[in-house]
N, C-alpha and C positions, 0 to 999 in steps of 0.2 A: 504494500500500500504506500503511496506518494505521505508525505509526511504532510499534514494537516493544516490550516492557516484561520484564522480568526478576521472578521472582517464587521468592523464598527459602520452600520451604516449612514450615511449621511443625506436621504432622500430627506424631500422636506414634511414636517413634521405636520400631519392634520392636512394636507393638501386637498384643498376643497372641490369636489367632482361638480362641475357644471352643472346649471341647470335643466333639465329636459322636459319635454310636453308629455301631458299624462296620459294614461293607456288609452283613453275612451280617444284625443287628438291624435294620437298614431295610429291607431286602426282607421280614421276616418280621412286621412291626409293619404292614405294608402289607395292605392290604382284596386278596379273592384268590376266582377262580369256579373252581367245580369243575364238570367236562364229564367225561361217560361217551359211549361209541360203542360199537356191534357192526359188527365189522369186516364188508364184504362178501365173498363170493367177487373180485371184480374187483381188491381189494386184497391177495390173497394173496400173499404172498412180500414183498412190500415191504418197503424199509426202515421202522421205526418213525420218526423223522426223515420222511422221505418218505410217510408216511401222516397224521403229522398234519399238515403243509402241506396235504394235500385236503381234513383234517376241521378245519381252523382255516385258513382261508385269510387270515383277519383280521392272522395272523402272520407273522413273516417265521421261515425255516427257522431262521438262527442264534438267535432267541431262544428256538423253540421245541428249540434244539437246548441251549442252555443250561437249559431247564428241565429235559429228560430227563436231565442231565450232575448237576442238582441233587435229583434223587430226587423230581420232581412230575409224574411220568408212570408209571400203573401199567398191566401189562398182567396181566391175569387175578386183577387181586387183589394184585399182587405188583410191588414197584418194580422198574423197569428201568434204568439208568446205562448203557446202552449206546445209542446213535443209530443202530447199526448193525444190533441186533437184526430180524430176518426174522418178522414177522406171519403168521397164519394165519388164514382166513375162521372164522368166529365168535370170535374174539378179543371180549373186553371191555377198551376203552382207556379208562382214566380218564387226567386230566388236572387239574393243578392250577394256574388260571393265573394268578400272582402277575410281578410286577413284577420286573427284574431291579436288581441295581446300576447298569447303563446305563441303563436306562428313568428309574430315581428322580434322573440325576444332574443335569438340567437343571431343577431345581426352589428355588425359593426360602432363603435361610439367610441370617436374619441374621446380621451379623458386622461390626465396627468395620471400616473404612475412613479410611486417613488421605487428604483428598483436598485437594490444593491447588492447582487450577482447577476451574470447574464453569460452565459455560454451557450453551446448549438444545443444543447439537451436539455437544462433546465433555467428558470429564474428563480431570484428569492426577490419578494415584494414584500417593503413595510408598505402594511394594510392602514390608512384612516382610519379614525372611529369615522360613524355612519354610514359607510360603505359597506353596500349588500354586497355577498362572494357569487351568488348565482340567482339566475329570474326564479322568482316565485309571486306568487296570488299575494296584489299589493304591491310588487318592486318585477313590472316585465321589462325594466329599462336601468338603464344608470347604473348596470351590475359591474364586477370585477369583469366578470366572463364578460360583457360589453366591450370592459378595456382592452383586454386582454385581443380580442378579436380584431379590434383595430390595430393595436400595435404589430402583432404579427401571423401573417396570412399562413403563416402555418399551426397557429392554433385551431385553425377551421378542420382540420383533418383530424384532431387529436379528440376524444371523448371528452366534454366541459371544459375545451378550450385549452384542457391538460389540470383542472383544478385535483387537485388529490385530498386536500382537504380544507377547511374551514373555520372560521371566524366567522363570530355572532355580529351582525352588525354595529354593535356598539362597541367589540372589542377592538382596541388596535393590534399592530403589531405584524411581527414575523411569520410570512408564508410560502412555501414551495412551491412552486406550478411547473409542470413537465411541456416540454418544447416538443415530446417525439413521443410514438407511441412505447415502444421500447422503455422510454426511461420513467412514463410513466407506469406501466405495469411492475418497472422494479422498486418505484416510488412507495406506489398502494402496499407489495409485499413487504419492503423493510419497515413501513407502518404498522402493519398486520403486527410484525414479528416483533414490533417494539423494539426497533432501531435506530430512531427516526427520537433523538431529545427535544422535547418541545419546554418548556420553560416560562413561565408567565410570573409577573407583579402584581396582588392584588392587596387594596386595603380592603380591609373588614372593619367591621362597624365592632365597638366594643372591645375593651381592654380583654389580650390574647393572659389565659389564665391557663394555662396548661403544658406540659412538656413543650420545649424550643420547634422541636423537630413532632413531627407525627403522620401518618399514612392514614389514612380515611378508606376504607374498601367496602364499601355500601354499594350494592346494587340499585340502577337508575331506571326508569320507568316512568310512565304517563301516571300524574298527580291522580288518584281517583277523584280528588274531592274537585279539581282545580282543572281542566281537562287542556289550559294556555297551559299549563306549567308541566315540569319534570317534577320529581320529587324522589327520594330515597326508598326503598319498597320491599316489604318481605316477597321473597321469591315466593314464599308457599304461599300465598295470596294474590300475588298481583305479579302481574306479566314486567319483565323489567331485563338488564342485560349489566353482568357484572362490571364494576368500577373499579379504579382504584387511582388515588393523590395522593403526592407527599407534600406536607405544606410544612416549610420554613419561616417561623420568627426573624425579621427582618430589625425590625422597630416595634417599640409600643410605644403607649402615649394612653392617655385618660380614657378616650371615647374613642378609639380608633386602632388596629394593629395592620402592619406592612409583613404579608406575608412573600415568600417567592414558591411556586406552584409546581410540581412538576407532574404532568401526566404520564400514568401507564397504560391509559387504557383512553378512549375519546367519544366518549359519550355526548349526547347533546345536552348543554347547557352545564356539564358534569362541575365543573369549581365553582359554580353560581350553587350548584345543590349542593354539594361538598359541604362549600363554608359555610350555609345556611343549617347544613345540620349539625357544625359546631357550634352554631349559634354567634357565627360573625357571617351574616351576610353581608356580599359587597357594598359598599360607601354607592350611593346611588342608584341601586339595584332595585325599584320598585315592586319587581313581580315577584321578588323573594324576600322583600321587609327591608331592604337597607334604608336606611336614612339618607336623604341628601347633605350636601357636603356645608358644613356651617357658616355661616355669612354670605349664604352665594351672592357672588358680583359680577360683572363680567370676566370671561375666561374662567369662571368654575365649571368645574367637571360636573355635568351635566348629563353622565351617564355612567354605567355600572365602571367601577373604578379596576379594568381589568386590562391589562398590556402584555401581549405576549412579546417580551423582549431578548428570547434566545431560541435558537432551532441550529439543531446540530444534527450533521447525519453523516453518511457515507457515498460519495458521489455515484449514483448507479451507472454508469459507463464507468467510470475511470479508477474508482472505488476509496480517489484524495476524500482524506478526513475534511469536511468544514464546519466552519463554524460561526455564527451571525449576531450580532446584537443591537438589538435595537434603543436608541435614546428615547425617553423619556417624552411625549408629549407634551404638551405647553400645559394643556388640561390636566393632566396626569399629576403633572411637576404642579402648579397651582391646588390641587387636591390633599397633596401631601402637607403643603404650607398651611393649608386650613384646618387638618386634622393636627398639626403638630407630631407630623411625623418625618423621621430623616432618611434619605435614601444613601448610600455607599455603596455606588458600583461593584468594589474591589469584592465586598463582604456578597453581593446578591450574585456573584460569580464563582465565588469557591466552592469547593466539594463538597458536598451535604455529607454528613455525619449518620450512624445508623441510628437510621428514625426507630420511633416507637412503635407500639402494634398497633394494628388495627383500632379506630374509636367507633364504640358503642355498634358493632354490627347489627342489621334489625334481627328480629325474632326469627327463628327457623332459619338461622344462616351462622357456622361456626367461622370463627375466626382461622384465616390462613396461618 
């Protein structure tokens, strides 16, 4: 193996993504065919839904079911909003066929990108906070995958533009994206196999009262009571998928600790649950109790106080050790100020120490 190198990024910090026209203005700015049909007898009684799958086979049902949802399917003259409506032989189906929010969302946008590695195989990008990683219901524009597509036309080829993993929209921070297919399949596996050091800063709300060092292995799942949220979950009960964080004492301070995070395992929303079930959820984490950050002014952190500022792995072509880290957000850095709490690079970079066991595993789950 090529001998390793460490690389301090210096993209710019918060880098603000342009603003773009909302889903309903892109689908409608969008070029669109109009189709007429006379229904046959052999279609009588159908569903609408189910009649234009025979008369547009080019389509799949859900889209053509979201156009009727969006008032671009007339029958007699007359728009219909129902998918469920019962056709009659001689019906007149017009059809408007425009493009949907999904359809438009894998498409090109420029957008600033702080990137600080870039080779033929892979990138490392510090992530903005508010920056979505990929289109979803609510966000079909303005995504990472957007940037990503623009900046390089060989992302088009690559599965999610080459994204291998992800950041919650509010978090910032350190992320991989694969330029090839190749290196992204050895991407996903050295993740899988827990290769792949990811490393986060997070304040917690609430003075850290327990061992410096400690691993949390609570299995994650859909909140039963809360069905937005994740939540900690006994297996024997509730459907969920094992976890496991080690969280480091950074700092404390009166109403606030600075922990540094390290994941084993990458669950959705997994250190927001974590630390909320030791009972320090993040410094502005609303959907898990945190408090906002005290005296907010301008430039407080105004979202879950969580940076992932280290990602370390094994170059999958070349197999050089690297290593990345990210500075501190303007937000971030402001957050800490208000909590009275201190950050020291040197200390959130050393070697973590053997942590403690497991806290409080739920019921029906023995400790590792």
């Amino acid at each position: 193996m090529k001998q390793g190198r460490t690389i301090i990024g210096a993209g710019p910090a918060g880098a603000e993504v342009p603003a773009l026209p909302d889903d309903e203005a892109e689908a409608a700015e969008a070029p669109s065919e109009w189709r007429e049909f006379a229904l046959d007898p052999a279609r009588h009684g159908m569903r609408l839904d189910q009649a234009l799958v025979e008369l547009v086979p080019e389509f799949s049902r859900s889209y053509l079911q979201q156009l009727v949802n969006g008032g671009a399917v007339t029958v007699n003259g007359r728009r219909s909003a129902r998918p469920a409506h019962r056709v009659k032989a001689g019906d007149t189906l017009g059809i408007e066929l425009r493009p949907t929010p999904q359809s438009l969302a894998f498409r090109p946008e420029p957008m600033p990108l702080a990137v600080v590695h870039e080779d033929e195989h892979l990138l490392v990008i510090d992530k903005p906070p508010g920056l979505v990683v990929h289109p979803a219901p609510g966000h079909w524009s303005g995504t990472l995958l957007n940037g990503l597509l623009a900046r390089d036309p060989h992302a088009a080829v690559v599965p999610r533009a080459g994204i291998v993993h992800r950041l919650d929209k509010d978090t910032s921070g350190l992320m991989v994206v694969a330029r090839t297919r190749a290196a992204m399949d050895a991407l996903v596996r050295s993740i899988a196999a827990r290769e792949v050091a990811r490393q986060y800063l997070a304040i917690g709300v609430g003075r850290w009262q327990r061992e410096p060092l400690r691993t949390v292995d609570a299995p994650i799942g859909r909140d039963p009571r809360q069905r937005l949220r994740m939540a900690v979950v006994d297996l024997a009960q509730h459907a969920g998928k094992p976890a496991m964080t080690t969280f480091e004492l950074l700092d404390n301070a009166a109403g606030a600790c600075l922990v540094r995070a390290s994941l084993h395992t990458g669950r959705t929303h997994q250190i927001r649950v974590h630390m909320a079930h030791l009972g320090h959820p993040l410094a502005g984490d609303e959907l898990y109790g945190g408090a906002a950050q005290p005296g907010g002014v301008d430039g407080s952190l105004a979202r879950q106080a969580l940076h992932a500022f280290r990602l370390a792995f094994a170059h999958p072509v070349t197999g050089e050790a690297l290593a990345f880290v990210s500075p501190l957000p303007a937000d971030f850095v402001h957050g800490l100020s208000a909590w009275g709490l201190r950050y020291n690079p040197a200390s959130a970079l050393a070697p973590a120490a053997t942590p403690a066991g497991p806290a409080n595993p739920p019921a029906g789950r023995q400790p590792r």
